[in-house]
C-alpha positions as a Python dict, from the first residue, in 0.01 Angstrom:
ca = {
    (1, 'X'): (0, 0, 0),
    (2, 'X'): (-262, 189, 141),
    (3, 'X'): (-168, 92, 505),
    (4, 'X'): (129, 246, 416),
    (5, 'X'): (2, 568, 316),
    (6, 'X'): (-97, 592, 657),
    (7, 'X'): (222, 545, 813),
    (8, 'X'): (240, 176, 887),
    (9, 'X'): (549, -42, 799),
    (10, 'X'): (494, -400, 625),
    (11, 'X'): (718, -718, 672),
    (12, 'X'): (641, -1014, 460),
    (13, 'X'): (807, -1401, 589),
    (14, 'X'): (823, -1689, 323),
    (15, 'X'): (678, -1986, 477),
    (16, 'X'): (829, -2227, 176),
    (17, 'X'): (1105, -2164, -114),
    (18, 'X'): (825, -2191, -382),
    (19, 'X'): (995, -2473, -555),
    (20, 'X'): (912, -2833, -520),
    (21, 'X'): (1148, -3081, -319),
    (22, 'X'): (1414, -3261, -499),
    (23, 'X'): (1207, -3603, -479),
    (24, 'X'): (906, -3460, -694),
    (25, 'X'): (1126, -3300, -993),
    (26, 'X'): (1239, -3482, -1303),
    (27, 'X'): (1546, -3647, -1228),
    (28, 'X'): (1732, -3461, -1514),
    (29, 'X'): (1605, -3147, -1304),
    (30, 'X'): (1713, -3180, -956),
    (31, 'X'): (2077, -3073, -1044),
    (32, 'X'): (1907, -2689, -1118),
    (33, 'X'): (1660, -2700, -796),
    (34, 'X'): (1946, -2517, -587),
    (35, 'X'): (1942, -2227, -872),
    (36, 'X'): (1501, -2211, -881),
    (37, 'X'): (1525, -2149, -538),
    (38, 'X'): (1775, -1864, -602),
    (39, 'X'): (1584, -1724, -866),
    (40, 'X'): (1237, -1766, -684),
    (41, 'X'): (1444, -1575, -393),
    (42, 'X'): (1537, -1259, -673),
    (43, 'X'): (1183, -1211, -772),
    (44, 'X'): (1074, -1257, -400),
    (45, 'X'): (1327, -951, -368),
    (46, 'X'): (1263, -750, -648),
    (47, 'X'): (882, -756, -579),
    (48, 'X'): (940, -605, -154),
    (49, 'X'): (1186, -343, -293),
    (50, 'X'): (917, -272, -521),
    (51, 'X'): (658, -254, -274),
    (52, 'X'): (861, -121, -6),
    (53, 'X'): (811, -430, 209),
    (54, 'X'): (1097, -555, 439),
    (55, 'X'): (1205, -926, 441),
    (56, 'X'): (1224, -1160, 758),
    (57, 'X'): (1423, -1405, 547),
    (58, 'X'): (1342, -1671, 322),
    (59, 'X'): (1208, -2070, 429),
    (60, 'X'): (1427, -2406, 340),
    (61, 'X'): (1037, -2594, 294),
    (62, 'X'): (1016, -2675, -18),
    (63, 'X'): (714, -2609, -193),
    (64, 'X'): (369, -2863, -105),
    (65, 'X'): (594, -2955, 185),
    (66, 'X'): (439, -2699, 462),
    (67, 'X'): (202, -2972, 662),
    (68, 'X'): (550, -3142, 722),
    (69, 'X'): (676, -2807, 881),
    (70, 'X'): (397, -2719, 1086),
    (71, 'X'): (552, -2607, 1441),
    (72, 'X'): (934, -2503, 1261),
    (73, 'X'): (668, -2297, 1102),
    (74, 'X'): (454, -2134, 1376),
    (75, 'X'): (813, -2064, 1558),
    (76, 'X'): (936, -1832, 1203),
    (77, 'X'): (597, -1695, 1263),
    (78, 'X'): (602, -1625, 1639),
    (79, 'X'): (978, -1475, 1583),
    (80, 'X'): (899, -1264, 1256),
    (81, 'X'): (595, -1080, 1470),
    (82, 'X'): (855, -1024, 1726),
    (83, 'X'): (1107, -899, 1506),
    (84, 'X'): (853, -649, 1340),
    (85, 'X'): (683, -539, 1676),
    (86, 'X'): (391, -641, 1434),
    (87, 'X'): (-5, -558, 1516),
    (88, 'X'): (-165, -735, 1267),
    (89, 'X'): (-121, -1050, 1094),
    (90, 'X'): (-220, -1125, 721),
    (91, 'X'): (-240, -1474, 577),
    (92, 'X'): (-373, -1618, 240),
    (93, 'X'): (-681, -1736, 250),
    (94, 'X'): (-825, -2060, 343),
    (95, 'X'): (-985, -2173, 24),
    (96, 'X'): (-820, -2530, -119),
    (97, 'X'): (-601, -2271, -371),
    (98, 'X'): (-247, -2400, -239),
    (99, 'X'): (-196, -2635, 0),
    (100, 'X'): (120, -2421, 134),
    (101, 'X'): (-176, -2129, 143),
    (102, 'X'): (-414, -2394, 375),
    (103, 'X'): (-140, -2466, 595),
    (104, 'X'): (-16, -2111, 618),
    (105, 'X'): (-421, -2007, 772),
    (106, 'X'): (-393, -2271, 1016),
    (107, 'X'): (-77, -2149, 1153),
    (108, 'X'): (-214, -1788, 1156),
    (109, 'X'): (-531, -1872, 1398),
    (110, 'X'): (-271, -2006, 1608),
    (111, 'X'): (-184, -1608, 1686),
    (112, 'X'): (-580, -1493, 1664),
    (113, 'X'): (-588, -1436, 2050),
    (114, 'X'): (-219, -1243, 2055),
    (115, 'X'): (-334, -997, 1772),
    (116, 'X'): (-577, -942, 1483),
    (117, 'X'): (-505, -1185, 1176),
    (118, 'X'): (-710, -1118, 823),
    (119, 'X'): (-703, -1349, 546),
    (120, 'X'): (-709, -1216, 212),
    (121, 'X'): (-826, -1412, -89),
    (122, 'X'): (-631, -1545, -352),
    (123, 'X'): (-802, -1732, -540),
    (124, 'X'): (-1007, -2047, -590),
    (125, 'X'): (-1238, -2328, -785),
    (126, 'X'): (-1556, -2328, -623),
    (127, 'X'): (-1870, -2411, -794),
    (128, 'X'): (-1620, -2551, -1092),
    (129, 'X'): (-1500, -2227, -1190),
    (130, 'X'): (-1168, -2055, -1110),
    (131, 'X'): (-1278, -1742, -870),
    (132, 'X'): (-999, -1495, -877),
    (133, 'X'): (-981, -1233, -512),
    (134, 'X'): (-1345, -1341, -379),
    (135, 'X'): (-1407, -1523, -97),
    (136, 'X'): (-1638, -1856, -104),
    (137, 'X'): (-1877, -1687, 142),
    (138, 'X'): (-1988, -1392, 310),
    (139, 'X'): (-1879, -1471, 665),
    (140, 'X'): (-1703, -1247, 929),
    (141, 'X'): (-1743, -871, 755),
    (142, 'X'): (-1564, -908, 403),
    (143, 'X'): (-1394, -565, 297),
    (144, 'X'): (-1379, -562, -128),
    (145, 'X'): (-1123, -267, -239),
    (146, 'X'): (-1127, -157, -576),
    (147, 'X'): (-816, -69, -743),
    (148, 'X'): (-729, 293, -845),
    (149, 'X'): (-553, 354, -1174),
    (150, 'X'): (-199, 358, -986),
    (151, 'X'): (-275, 79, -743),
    (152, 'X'): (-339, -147, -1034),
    (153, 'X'): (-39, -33, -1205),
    (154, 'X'): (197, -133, -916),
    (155, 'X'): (26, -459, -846),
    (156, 'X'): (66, -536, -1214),
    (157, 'X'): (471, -442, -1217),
    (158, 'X'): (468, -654, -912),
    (159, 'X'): (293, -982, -1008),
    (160, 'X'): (555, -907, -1333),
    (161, 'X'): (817, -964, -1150),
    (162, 'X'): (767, -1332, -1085),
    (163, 'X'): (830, -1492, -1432),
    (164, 'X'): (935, -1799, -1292),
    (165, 'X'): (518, -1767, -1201),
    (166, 'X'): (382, -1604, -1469),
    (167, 'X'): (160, -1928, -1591),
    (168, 'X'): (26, -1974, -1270),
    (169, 'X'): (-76, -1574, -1247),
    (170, 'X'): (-238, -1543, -1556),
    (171, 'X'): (-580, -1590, -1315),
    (172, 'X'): (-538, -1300, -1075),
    (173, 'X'): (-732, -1006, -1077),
    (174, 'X'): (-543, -701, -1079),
    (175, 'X'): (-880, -461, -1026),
    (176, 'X'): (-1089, -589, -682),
    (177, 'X'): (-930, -738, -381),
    (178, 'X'): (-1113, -883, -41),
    (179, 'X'): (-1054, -968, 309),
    (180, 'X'): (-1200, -1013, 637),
    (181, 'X'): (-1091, -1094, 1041),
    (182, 'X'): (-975, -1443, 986),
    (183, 'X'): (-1270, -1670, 1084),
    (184, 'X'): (-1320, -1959, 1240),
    (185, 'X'): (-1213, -2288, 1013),
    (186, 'X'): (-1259, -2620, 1014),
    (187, 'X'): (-905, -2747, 894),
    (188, 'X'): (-994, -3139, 926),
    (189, 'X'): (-1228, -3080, 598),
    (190, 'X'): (-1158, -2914, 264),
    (191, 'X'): (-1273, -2586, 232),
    (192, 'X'): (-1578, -2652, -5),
    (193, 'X'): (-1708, -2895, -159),
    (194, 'X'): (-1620, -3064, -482),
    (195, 'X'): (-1320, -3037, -675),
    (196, 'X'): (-1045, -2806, -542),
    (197, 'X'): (-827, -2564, -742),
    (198, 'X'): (-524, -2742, -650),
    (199, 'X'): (-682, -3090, -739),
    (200, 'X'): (-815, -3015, -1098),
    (201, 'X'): (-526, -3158, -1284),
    (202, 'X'): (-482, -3479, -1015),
    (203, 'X'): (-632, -3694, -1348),
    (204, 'X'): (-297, -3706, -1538),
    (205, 'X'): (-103, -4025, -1466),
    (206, 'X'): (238, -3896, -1476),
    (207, 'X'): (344, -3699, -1127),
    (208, 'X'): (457, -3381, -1321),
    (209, 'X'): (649, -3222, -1078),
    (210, 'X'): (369, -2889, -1183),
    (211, 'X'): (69, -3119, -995),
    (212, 'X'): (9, -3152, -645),
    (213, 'X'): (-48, -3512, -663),
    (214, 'X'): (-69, -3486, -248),
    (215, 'X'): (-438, -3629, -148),
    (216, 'X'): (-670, -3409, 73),
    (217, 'X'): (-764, -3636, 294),
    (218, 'X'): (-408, -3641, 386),
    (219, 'X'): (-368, -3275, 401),
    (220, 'X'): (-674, -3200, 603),
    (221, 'X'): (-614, -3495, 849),
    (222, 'X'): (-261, -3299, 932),
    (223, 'X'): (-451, -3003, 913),
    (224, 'X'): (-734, -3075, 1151),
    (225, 'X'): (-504, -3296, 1415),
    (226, 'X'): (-237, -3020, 1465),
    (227, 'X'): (-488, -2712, 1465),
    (228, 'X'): (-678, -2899, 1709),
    (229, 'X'): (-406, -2966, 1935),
    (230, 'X'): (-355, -2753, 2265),
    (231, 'X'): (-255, -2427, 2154),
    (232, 'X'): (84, -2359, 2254),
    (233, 'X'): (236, -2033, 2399),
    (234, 'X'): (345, -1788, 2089),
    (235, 'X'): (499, -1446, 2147),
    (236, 'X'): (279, -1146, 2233),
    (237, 'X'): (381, -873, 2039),
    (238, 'X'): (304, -465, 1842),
    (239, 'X'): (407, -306, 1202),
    (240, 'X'): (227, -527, 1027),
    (241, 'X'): (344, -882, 877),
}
């Protein structure tokens, strides 16, 4: 928002569809997947027009599914920055929130030498507690912003607008916000140690389709063998995405 006040134009691009494949639903669910999506898409919608964000389309991974996707992924990346003439890149943080979120840094340092990329945080369960905005450390020049009165108004009508979400959102702070240049990760290890936000409810033994059930050693194996792969040619750009 406040780039915008200063004249810059913001594109978001949805890596996934937000809503589990039809293999990890309940079987008496899968016939209303093709309508989540739709609605996930709507709120996806309502929240840009809001914002006054455009919209380089929407993903067909389904949700937890993004370390399958890796290089389909970088290319939606490479072609959205071209698309938007873009001069910065913004990712979610790399923290062990979301897998999706994990995934989605990794293919962002692929771009760090084409253009600046910041990771903002989202949110986290370091230490054993649920960290809402803050980053696990101090590396790499962390910028906090604090919220005026209208800011926090519009982020709240925005965050509203995902229902389908609104459990999961409940944690998010509405008031502070950080970010930094994106710095240098290690994707072959979790992001800290101990138990990860995504991993906190891995103890219950049916796969609700709500759990990511996925192991870490799996995701940061993917993780750490395609990040540390030969980097391969992505578009040099100049908006923001």
């Amino acid at each position: 928002m406040r780039a915008q006040r200063r004249g810059a134009s913001v594109t978001v691009l949805y890596l996934t569809t937000g809503v589990p494949s039809l293999e990890e639903l309940w079987p008496w669910q899968r016939a209303s997947r093709a309508k989540w999506v739709g609605r996930r898409h709507d709120e996806a919608a309502r929240a840009a027009a809001l914002l006054k964000f455009g919209q380089d389309g929407y993903s067909s991974i389904p949700s937890r599914r993004l370390i399958r996707h890796l290089d389909e992924a970088e290319a939606s990346v490479a072609h959205a920055i071209e698309n938007a003439a873009a001069t910065e890149l913004w990712v979610t943080a790399f923290e062990g929130a979301h897998q999706d979120h994990d995934a989605a840094n990794a293919i962002a340092a692929r771009f760090g030498e084409r253009l600046p990329v910041w990771e903002f945080a989202a949110y986290n369960f370091a230490g054993g507690k649920v960290r809402s905005n803050k980053f696990l450390d101090a590396r790499g020049g962390v910028v906090e912003l604090t919220a005026d009165r209208d800011e926090a108004a519009m982020k709240h009508r925005a965050l509203g607008l995902y229902a389908s979400e609104r459990g999961n959102l409940r944690h998010i702070r509405i008031g502070e916000e950080q970010y930094r240049p994106l710095p240098r990760h290690d994707y072959s290890t979790p992001p800290h140690a101990g138990r990860l936000f995504r991993e906190r409810f891995q103890w219950v033994p049916l796969r609700h389709p709500r759990i990511d059930f996925t192991s870490s050693a799996e995701i940061y194996s993917v993780l750490g063998q395609w990040s540390g792969a030969k980097e391969r040619p992505a578009a040099r750009t100049g908006g923001r995405l």
